[in-house]
Residue frames as a rotation matrix with the C-alpha (Angstrom) as fourth column:
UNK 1
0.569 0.823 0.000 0.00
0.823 -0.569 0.000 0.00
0.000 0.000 -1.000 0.00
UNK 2
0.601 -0.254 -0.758 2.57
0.274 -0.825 0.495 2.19
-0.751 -0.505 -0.426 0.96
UNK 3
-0.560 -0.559 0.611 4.49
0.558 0.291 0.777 1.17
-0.613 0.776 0.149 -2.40
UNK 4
-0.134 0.496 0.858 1.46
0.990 0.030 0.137 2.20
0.042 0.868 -0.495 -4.51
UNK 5
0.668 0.467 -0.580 1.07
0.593 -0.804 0.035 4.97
-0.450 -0.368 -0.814 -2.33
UNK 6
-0.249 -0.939 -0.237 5.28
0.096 -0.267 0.959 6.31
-0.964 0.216 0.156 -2.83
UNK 7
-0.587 -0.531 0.611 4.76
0.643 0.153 0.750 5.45
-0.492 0.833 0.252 -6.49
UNK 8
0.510 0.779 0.365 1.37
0.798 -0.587 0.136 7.43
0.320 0.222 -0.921 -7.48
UNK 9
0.936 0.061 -0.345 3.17
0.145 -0.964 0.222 10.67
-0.320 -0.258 -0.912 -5.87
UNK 10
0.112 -0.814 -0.570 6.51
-0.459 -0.551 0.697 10.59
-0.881 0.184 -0.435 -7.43
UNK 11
-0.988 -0.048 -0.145 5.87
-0.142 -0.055 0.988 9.24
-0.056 0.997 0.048 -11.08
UNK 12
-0.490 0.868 0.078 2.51
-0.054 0.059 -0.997 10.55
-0.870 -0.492 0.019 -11.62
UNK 13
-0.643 -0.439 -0.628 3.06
-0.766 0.372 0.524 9.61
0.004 0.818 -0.576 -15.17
UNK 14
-0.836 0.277 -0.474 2.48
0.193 0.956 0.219 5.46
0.514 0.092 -0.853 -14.64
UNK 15
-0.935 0.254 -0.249 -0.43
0.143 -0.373 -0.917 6.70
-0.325 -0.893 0.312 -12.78
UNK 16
-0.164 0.617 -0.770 -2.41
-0.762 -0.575 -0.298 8.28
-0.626 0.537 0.565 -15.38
UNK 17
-0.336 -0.041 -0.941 -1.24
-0.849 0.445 0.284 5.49
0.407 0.895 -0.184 -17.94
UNK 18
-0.862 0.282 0.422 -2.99
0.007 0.838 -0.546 2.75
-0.507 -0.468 -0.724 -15.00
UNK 19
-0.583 0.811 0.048 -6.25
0.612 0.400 0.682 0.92
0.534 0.427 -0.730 -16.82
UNK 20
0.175 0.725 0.666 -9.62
-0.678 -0.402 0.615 2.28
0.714 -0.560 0.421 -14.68
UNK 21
0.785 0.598 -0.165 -10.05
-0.266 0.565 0.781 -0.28
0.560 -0.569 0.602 -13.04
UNK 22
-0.030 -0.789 -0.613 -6.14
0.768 0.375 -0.520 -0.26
0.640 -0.486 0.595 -11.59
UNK 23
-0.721 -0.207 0.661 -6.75
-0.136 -0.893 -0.429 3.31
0.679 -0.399 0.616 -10.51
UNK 24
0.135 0.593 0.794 -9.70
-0.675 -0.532 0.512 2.73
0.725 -0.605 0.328 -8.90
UNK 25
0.486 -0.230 -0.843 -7.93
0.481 0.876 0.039 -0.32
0.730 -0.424 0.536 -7.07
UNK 26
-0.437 -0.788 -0.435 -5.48
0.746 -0.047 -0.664 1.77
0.503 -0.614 0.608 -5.96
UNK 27
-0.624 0.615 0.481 -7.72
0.160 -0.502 0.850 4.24
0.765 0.608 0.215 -4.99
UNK 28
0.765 0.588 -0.264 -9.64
-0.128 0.540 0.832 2.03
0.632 -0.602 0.488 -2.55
UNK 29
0.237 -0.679 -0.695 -6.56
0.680 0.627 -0.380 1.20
0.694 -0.383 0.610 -1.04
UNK 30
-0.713 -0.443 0.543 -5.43
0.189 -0.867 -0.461 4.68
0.675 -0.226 0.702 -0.34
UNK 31
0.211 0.824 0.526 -8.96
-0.488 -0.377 0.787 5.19
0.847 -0.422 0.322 1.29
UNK 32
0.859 0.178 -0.480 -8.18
0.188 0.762 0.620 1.91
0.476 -0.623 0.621 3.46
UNK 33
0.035 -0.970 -0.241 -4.95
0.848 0.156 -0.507 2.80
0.529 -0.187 0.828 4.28
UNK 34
-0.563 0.097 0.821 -5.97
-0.275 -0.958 -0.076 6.60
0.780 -0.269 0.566 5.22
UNK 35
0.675 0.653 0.344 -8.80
-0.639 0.285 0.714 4.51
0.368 -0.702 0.610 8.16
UNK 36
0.590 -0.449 -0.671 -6.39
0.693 0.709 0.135 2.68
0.415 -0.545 0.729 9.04
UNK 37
-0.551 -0.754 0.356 -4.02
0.339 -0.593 -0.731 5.59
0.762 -0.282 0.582 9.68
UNK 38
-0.229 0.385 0.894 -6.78
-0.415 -0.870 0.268 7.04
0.881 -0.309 0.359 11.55
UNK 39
0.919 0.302 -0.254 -7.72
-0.025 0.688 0.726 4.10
0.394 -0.660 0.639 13.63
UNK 40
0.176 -0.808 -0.562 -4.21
0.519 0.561 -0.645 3.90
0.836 -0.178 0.519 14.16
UNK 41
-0.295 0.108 0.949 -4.26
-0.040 -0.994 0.100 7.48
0.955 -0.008 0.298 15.71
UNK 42
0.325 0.823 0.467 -7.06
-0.500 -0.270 0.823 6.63
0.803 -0.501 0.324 17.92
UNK 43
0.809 -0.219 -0.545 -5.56
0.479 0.783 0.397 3.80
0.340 -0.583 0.738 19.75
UNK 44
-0.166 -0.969 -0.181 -2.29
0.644 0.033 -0.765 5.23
0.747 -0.243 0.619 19.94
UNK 45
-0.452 0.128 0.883 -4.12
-0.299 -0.954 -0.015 8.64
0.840 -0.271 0.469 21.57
UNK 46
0.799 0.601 0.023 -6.10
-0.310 0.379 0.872 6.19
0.515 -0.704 0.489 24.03
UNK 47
0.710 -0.353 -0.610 -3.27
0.563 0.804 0.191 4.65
0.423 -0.479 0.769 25.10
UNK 48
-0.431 -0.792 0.431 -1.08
0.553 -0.610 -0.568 8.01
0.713 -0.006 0.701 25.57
UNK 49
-0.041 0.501 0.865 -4.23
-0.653 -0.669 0.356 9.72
0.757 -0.550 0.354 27.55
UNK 50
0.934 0.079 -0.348 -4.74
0.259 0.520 0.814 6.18
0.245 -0.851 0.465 29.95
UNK 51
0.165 -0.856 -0.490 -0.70
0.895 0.338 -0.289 6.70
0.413 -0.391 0.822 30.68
UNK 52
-0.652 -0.079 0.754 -1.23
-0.046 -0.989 -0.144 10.47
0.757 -0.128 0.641 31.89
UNK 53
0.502 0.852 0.152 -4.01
-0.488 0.134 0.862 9.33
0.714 -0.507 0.483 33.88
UNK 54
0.753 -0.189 -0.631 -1.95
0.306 0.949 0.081 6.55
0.583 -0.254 0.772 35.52
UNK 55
-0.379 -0.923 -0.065 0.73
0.596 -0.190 -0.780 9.04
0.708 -0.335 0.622 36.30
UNK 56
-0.347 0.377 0.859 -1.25
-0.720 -0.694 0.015 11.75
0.602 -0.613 0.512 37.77
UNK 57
0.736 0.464 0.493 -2.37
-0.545 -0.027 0.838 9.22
0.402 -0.886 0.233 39.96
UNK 58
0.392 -0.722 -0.570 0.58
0.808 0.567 -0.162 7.61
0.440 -0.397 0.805 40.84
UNK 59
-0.492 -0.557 0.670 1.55
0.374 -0.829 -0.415 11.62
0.786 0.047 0.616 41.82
UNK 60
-0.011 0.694 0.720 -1.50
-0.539 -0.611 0.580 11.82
0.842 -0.381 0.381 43.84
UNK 61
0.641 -0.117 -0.759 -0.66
0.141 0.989 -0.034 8.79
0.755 -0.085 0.650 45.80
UNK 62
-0.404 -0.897 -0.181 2.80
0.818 -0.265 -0.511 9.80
0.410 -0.354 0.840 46.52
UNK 63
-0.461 0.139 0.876 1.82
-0.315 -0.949 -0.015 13.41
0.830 -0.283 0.481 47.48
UNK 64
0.496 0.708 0.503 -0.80
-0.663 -0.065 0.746 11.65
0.560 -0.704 0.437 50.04
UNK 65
0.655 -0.364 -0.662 1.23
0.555 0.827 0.094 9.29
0.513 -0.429 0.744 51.30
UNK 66
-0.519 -0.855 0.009 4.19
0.698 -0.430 -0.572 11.97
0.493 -0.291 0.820 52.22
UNK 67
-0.429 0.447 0.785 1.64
-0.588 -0.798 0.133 14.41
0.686 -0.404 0.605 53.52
UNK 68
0.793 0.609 -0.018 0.04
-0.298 0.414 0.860 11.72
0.531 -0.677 0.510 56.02
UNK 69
-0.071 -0.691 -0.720 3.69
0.916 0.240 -0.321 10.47
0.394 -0.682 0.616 57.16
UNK 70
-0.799 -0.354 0.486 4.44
0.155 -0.902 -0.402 14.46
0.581 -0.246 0.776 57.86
UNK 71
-0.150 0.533 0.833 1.47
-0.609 -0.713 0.347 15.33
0.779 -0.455 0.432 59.28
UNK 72
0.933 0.255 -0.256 1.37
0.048 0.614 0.788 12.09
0.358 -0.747 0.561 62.09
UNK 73
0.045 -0.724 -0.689 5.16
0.953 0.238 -0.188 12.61
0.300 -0.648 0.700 62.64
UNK 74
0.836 0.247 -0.489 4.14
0.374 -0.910 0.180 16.67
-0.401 -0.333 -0.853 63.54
UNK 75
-0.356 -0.934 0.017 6.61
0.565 -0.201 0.800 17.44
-0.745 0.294 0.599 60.89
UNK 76
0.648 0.535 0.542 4.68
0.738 -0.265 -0.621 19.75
-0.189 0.802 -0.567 58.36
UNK 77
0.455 -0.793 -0.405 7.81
0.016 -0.448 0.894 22.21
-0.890 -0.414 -0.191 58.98
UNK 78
-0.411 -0.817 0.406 10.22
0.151 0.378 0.913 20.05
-0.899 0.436 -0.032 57.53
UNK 79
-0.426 0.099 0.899 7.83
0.752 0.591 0.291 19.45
-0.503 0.800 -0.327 54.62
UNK 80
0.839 0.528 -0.133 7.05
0.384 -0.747 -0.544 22.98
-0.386 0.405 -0.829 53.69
UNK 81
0.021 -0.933 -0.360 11.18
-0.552 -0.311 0.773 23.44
-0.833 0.183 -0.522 53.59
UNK 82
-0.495 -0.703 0.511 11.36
0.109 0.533 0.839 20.75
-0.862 0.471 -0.187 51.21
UNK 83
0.110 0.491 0.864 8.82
0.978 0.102 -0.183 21.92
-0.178 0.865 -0.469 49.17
UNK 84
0.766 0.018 -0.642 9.92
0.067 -0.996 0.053 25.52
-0.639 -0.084 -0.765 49.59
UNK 85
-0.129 -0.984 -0.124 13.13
-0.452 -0.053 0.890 24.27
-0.883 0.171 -0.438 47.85
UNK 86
-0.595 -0.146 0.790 11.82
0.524 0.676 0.519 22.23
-0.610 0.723 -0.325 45.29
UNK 87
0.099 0.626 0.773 8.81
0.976 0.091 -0.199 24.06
-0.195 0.774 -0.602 43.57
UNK 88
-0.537 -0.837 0.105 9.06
0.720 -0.390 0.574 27.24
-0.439 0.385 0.812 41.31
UNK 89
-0.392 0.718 0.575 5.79
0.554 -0.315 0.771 27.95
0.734 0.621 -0.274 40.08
UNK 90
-0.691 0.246 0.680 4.23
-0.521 -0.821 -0.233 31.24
0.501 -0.515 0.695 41.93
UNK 91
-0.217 0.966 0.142 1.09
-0.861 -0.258 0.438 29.04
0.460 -0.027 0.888 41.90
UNK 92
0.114 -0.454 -0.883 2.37
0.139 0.888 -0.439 26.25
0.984 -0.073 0.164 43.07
UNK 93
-0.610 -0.785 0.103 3.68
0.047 -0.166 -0.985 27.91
0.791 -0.596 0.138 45.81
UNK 94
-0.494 0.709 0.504 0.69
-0.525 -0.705 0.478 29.41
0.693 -0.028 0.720 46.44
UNK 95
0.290 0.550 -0.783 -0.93
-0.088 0.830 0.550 26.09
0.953 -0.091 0.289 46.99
UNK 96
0.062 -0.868 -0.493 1.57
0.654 0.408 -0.637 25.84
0.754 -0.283 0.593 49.65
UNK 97
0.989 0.119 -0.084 1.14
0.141 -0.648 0.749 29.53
0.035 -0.753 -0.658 51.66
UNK 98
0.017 -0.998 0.066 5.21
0.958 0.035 0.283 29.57
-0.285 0.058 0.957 50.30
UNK 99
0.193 -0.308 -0.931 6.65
0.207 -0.915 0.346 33.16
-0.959 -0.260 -0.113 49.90
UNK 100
0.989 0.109 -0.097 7.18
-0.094 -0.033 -0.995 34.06
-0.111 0.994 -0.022 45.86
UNK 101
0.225 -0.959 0.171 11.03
0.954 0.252 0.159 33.14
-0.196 0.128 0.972 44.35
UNK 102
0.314 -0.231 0.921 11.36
0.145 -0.947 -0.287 36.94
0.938 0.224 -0.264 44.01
UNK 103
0.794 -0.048 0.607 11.27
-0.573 -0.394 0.718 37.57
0.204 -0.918 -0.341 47.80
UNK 104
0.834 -0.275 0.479 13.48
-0.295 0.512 0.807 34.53
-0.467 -0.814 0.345 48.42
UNK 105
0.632 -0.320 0.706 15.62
0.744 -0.003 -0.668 34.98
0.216 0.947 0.236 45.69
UNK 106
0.647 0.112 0.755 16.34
-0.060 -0.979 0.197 38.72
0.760 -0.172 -0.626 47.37
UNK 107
0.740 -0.338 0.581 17.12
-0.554 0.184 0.812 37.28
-0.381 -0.923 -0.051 50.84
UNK 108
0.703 -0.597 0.387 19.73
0.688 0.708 -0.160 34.86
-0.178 0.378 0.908 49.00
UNK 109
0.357 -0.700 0.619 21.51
0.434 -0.462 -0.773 37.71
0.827 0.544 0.139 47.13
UNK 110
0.701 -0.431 0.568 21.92
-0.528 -0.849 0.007 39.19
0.480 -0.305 -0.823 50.57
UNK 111
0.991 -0.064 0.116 23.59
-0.053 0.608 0.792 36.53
-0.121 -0.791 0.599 52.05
């Protein structure tokens, strides 16, 4: 298919000089081959959106798991430092009640 496909677009020549009834073979193919591309598409996109899913909860997991150890060993401290150090996004921070990386960014340069 992909042969007939290559050859129809770079000698469009033997193309023209095909019987009817070869053109409209190939034709059909091209159609079948274009649903199939699409079907291919679909699956591949199902199977890229279930693995995003799978992570975000494997993230949500983790996140609850470390936030219940911290919060039964009365360590929420410790774990606002380590997220004070790790995350970057304003809004992020936010989430957090963390100071913006301007302000703490400042207090660095005086050190």
């Amino acid at each position: 298919m992909i042969i007939l496909n290559k050859i129809s677009k770079t000698n469009n020549k033997l193309y023209h000089f095909m019987d009817k009834n070869t053109r409209d073979k190939v034709e059909k193919l091209k159609e079948k081959q274009e649903v199939l591309k699409a079907r291919i598409q679909l699956i591949e996109n199902r199977e890229k959106s279930k693995e995003r899913k799978l992570e975000t909860r494997k993230k949500i997991l983790i996140g609850s798991y470390f936030l219940e150890k911290y919060q039964k060993d009365n360590e929420m401290k410790k774990l606002q430092d380590i997220m004070n150090k790790y995350l970057s996004r304003e809004s992020d921070r936010k989430v957090f009640g963390l100071a913006n990386n301007t302000s703490i960014n400042k207090e660095n340069d005086k050190k």
